[in-house]
VEXDREN-2710 file (C-alpha; in Angstrom, 1 decimal):
% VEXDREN-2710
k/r/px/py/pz
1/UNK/-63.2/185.3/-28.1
2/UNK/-62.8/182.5/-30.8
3/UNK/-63.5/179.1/-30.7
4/UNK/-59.8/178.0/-30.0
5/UNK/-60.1/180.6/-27.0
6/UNK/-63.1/179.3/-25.7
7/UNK/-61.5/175.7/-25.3
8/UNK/-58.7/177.4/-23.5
9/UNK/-61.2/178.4/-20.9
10/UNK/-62.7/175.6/-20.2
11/UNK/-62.4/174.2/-16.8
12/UNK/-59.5/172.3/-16.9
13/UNK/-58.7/169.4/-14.6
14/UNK/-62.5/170.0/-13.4
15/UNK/-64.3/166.4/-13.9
16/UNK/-66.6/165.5/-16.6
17/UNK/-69.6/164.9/-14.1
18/UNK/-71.7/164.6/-17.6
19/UNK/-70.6/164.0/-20.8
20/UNK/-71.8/164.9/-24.4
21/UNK/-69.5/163.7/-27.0
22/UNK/-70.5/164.0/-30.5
23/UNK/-74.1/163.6/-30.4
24/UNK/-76.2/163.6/-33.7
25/UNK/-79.8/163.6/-33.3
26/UNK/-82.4/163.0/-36.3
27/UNK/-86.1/163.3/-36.3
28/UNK/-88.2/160.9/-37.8
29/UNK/-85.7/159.6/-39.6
30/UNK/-85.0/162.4/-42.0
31/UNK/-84.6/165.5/-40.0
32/UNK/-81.1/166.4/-38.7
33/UNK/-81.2/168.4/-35.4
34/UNK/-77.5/168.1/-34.1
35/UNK/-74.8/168.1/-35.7
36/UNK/-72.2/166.8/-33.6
37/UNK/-73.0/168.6/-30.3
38/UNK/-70.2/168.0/-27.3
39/UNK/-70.2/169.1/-23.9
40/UNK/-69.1/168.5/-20.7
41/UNK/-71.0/169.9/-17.0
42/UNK/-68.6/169.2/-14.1
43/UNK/-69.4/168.4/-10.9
44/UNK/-71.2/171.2/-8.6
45/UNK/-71.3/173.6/-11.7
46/UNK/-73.8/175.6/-13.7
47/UNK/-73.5/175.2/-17.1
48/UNK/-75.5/177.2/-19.8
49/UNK/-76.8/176.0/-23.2
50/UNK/-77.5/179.1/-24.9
51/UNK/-78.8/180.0/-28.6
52/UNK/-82.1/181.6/-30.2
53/UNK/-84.8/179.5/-30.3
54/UNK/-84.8/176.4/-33.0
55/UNK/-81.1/176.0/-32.0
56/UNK/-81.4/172.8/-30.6
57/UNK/-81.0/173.3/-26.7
58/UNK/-84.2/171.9/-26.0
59/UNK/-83.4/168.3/-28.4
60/UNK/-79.6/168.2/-26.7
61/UNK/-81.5/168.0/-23.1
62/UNK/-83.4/165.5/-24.2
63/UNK/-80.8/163.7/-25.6
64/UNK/-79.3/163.5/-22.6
65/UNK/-82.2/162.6/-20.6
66/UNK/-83.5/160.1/-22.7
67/UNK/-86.7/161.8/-23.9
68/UNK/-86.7/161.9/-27.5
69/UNK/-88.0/158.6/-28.1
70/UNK/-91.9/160.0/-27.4
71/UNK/-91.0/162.5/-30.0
72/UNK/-89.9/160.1/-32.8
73/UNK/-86.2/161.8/-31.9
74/UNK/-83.2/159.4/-32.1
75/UNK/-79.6/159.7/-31.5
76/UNK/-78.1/158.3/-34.2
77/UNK/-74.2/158.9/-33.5
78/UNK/-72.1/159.8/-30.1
79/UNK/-72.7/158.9/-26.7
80/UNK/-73.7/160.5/-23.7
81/UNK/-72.1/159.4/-20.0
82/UNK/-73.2/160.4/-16.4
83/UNK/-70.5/159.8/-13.7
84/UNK/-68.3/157.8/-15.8
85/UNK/-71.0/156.0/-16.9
86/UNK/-72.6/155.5/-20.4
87/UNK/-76.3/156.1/-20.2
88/UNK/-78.2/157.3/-23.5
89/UNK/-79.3/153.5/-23.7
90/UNK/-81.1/153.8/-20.3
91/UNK/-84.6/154.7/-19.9
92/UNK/-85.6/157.8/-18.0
93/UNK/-86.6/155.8/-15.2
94/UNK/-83.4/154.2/-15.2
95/UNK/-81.4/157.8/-15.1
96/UNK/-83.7/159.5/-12.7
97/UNK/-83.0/156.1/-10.5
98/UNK/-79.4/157.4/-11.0
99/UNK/-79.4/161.0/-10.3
100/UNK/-80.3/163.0/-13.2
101/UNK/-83.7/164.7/-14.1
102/UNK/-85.4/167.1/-16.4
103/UNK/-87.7/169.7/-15.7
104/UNK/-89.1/170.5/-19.1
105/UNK/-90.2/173.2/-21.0
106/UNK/-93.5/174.9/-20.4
107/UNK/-93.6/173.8/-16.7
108/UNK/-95.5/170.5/-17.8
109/UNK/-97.4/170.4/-13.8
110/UNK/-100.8/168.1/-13.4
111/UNK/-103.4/170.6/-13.3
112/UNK/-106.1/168.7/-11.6
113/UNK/-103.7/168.0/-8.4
114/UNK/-102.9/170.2/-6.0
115/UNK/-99.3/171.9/-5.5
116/UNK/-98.4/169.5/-3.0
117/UNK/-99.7/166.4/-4.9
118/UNK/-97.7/167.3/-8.1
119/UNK/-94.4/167.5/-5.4
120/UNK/-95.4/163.9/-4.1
121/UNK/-95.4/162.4/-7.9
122/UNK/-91.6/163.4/-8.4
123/UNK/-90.7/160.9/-5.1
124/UNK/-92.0/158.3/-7.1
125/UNK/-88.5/156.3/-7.8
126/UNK/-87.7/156.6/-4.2
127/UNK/-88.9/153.8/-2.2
128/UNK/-88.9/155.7/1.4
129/UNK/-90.5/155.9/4.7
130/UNK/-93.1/158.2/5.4
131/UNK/-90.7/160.1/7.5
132/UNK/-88.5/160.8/4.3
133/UNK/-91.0/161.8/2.6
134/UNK/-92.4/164.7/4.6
135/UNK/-88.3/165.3/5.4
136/UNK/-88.0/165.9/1.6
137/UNK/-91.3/167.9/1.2
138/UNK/-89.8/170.3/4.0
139/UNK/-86.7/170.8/2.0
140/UNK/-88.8/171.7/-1.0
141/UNK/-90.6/174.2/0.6
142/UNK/-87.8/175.6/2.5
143/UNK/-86.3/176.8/-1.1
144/UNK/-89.7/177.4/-2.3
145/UNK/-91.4/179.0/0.7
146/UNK/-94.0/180.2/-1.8
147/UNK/-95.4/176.4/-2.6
148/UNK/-96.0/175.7/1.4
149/UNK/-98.4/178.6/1.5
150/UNK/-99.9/177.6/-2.0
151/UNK/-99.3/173.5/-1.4
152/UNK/-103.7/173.2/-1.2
153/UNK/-104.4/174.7/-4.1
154/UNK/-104.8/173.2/-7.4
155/UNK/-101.8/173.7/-9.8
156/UNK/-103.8/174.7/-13.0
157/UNK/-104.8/177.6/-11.0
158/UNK/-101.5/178.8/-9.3
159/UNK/-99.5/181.0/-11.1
160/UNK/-96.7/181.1/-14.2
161/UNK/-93.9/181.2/-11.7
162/UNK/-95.3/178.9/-9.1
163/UNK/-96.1/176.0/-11.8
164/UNK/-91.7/176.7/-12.3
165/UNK/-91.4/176.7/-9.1
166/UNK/-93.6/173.4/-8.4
167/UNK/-92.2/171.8/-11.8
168/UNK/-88.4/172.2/-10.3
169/UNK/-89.7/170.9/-7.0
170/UNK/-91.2/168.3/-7.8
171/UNK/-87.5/167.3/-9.6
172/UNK/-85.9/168.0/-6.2
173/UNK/-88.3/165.6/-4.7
174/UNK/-86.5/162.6/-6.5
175/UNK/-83.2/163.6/-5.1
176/UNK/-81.1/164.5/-7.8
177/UNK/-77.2/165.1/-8.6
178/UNK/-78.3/166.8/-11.6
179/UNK/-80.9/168.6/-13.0
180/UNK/-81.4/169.5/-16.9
181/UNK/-83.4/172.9/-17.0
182/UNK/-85.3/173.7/-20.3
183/UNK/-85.9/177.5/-20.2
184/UNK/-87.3/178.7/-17.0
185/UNK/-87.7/182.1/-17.7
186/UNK/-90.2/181.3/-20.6
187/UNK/-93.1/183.4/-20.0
188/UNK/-92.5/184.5/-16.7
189/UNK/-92.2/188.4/-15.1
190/UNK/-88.2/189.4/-14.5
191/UNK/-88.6/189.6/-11.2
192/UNK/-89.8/186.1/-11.3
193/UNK/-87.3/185.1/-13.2
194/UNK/-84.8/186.6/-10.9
195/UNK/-86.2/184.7/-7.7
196/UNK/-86.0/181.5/-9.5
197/UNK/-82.4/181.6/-10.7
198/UNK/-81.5/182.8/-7.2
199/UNK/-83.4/179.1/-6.2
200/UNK/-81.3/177.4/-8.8
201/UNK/-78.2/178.8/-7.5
202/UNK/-78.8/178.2/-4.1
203/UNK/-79.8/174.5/-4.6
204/UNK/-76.1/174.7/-6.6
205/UNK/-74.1/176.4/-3.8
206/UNK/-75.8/174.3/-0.9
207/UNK/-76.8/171.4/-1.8
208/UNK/-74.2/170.8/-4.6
209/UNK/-76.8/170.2/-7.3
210/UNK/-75.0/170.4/-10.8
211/UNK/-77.1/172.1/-13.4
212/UNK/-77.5/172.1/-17.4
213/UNK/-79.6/175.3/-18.6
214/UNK/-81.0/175.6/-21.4
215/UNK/-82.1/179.4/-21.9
216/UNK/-83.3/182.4/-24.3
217/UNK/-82.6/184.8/-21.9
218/UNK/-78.7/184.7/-22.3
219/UNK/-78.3/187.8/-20.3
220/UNK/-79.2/186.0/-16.8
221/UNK/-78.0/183.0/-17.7
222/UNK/-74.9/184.1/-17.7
223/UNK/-75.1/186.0/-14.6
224/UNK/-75.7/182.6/-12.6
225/UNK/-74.0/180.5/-14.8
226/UNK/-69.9/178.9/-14.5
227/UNK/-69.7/178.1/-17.9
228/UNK/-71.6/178.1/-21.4
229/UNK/-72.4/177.0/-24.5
230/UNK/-73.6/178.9/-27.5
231/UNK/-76.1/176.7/-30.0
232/UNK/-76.5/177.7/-33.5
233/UNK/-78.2/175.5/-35.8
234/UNK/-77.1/172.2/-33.9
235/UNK/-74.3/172.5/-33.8
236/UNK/-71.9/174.8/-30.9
237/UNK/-70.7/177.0/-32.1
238/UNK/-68.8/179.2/-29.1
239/UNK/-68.6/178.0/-25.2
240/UNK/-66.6/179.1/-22.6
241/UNK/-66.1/181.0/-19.4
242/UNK/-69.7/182.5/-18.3
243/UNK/-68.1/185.8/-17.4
244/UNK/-66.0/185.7/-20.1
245/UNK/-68.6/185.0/-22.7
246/UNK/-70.9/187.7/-21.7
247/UNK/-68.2/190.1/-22.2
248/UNK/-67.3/189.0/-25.6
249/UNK/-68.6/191.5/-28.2
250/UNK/-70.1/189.0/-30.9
251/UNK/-72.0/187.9/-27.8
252/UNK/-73.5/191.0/-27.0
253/UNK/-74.5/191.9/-30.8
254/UNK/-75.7/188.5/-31.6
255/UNK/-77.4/188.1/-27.9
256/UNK/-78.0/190.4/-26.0
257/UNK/-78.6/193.2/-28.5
258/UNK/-76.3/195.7/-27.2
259/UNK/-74.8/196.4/-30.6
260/UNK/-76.6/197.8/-34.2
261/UNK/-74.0/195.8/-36.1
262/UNK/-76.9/193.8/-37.7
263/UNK/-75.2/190.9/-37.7
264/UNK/-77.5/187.9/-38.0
265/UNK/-74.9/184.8/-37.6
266/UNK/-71.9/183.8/-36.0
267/UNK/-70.7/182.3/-39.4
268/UNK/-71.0/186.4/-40.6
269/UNK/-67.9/187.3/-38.6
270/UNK/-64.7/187.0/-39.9
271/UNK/-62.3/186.5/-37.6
272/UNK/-64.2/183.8/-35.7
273/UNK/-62.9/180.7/-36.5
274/UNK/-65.5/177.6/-35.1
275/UNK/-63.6/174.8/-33.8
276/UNK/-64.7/171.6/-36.0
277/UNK/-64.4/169.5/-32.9
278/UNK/-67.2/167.1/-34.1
279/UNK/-65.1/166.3/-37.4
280/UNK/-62.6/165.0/-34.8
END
């Protein structure tokens, strides 16, 4: 599949629930990190950010989520719009307020609280009644059944897969439309793995939530995935149909290593062509 390809199979007609267009990002004012990323996750979809690690998928979610300014990031060039809205000025208060959040790399749970606690901290924007609040810690533990047996005990003591677990449900407990996932398979047993993407997909099928992964383990992530996006060195470099792209041969050499080409980079292949669509 080339580039031109790709764009061919891109949901057409489907709308741009969230929009990346362009996006340059710089690190303390010297570094370059993207190099005019664009992307687009309609509504009710699961889209994929995929590349090896260094790529940039972790700097284009927080990008979008607002979060690079406690790492001396900026975005320099672009913009970035949820629902038809421009929001890369906001704060992340502001965009969780509005629907999106991130659950970030690493898990990132308070260690001194209990499971339950760190669930209660992610209703924080929501000013609701009592009842609402044990209404949406019922709905947490009804995806995570695991948590409600685990919601006593201290989170620094639970396991890899239950801090995910708690770290996505604690997003879920601020209601969101979106959620930007930073590699949730990092560190954790397949099988884990496996039970967590089947959540993810679940909240997507269900309750509609639209999803941007970002993800190592392209393999899986394109087993749960709609659509993706391949990042290499900033910039994309491939995207299109999930199915499609984990049947592309340059995916599965560079990827998923089911080739002994030893090819190291997609700018190694001939006949792929990357569409310049940041030059446009």
């Amino acid at each position: 599949m080339t580039a031109q390809t790709a764009n061919q199979t891109a949901p057409a007609g489907a709308p741009a629930y969230l929009s990346v267009n362009n996006v340059e990002v710089i690190y303390d004012h010297v570094i370059l990190v993207l190099k005019g990323v664009s992307l687009e996750v309609p509504e009710g979809k699961i889209v994929a950010l995929l590349g090896a690690n260094g790529a940039g998928k972790s700097t284009t979610l927080k990008s979008i989520s607002t979060l690079l300014k406690g790492e001396r990031g900026e975005v320099t060039k672009g913009s970035i719009a949820f629902r038809g809205e421009r929001v890369d000025q906001l704060t992340p208060n502001e965009l969780v307020k509005k629907g999106m959040v991130q659950v970030m790399e690493g898990r990132h749970c308070f260690g001194h609280l209990t499971v339950e606690e760190n669930l209660l901290t992610g209703a924080y924007t929501r000013s609701i009644s009592r009842a609402d609040l044990k209404e949406s810690l019922e709905r947490v533990y009804h995806y995570f059944p695991r948590l409600k047996t685990r919601r006593t005990s201290q989170s620094g003591y639970t396991s890899g897969g239950e801090q995910q677990m708690t770290a996505i449900g604690r997003a879920l407990m601020a209601r969101p439309t979106m959620i930007l996932l930073d590699e949730p398979s990092m560190g954790l047993a397949p099988q884990i793995v496996e039970e967590i993407f089947e959540i993810v997909r679940d909240l997507n099928q269900r309750e509609k939530v639209s999803f941007l992964l970002a993800e190592q383990n392209t393999m899986v992530a394109l087993r749960y995935a709609d659509f993706g996006y391949i990042l290499e060195n900033g910039r994309v470099v491939m995207e299109g149909d999930a199915k499609e792209l984990a049947a592309n041969e340059d995916v599965k050499e560079f990827y998923l290593g089911l080739s002994s080409g030893g090819r190291k980079s997609f700018r190694d292949v001939k006949h792929y062509r990357r569409r310049k669509r940041w030059l446009a």
